[in-house]
Residue, then its C-alpha position, 0 to 999 in steps of 0.5 A: x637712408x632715412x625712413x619716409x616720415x608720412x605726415x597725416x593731413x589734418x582740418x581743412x586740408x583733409x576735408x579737401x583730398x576727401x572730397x577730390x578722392x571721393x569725387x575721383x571714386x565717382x566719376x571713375x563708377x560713371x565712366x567704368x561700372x555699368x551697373x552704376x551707370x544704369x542705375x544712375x539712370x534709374x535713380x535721376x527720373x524717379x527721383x525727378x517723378x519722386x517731386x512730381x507726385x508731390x508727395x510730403x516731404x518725408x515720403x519724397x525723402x525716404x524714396x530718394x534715399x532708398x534709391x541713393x542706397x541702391x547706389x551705396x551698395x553698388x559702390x560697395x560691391x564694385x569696391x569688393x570686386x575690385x578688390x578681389x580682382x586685383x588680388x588675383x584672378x584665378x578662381x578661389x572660392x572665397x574670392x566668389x564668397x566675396x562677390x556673391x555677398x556684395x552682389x546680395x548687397x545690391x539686391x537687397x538694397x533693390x529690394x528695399x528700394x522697391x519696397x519703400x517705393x511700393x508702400x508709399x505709393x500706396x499711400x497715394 
């Protein structure tokens, strides 16, 4: 029996499994976290009252972005939940270590979005 050789997908075809694999990640957070969902929620009006302020354009940037990274952290803290999850669900201390820091990801990225949010509405 012959060993499986894996063949890396390379230029255009890698870039198109990336975008299908990432896309899949995204609708599986819309249908699944409800974390994301609401802040999904969130981010959709405050980024459409974000261009209604008519702020300049690198205010309405930087508060769009702040929201987008809301939404990376809790990318990142579903993906270590996940992770955690699937390797057991008893209880282990370093499993909850896990947890809890992606959980401090989310906050302080909520915290730093309500910060850039603050001060350019300061601004106003």
């Amino acid at each position: 029996m012959q060993p499986k050789v894996i063949i890396k997908r390379t230029g255009i075809h890698r870039i198109i499994y990336t975008v299908v694999h990432s896309v899949n990640g995204i609708k599986w957070l819309c249908k699944h976290e409800a974390a994301f969902q609401q802040e999904l929620m969130l981010f959709v009006p405050l980024t459409i009252v974000a261009f209604w302020l008519k702020l300049p354009t690198m205010h309405t940037l930087l508060v769009i972005l702040s929201m987008v990274f809301v939404l990376f952290a809790e990318m990142v803290n579903t993906a270590i939940e996940t992770v955690v999850d699937r390797v057991g669900l008893e209880y282990h201390i370093l499993s909850g270590v896990a947890k809890n820091i992606g959980s401090a990801l989310v906050l302080l990225s909520m915290v730093c979005s309500l910060a850039v949010w603050g001060v350019i509405l300061s601004l106003l």
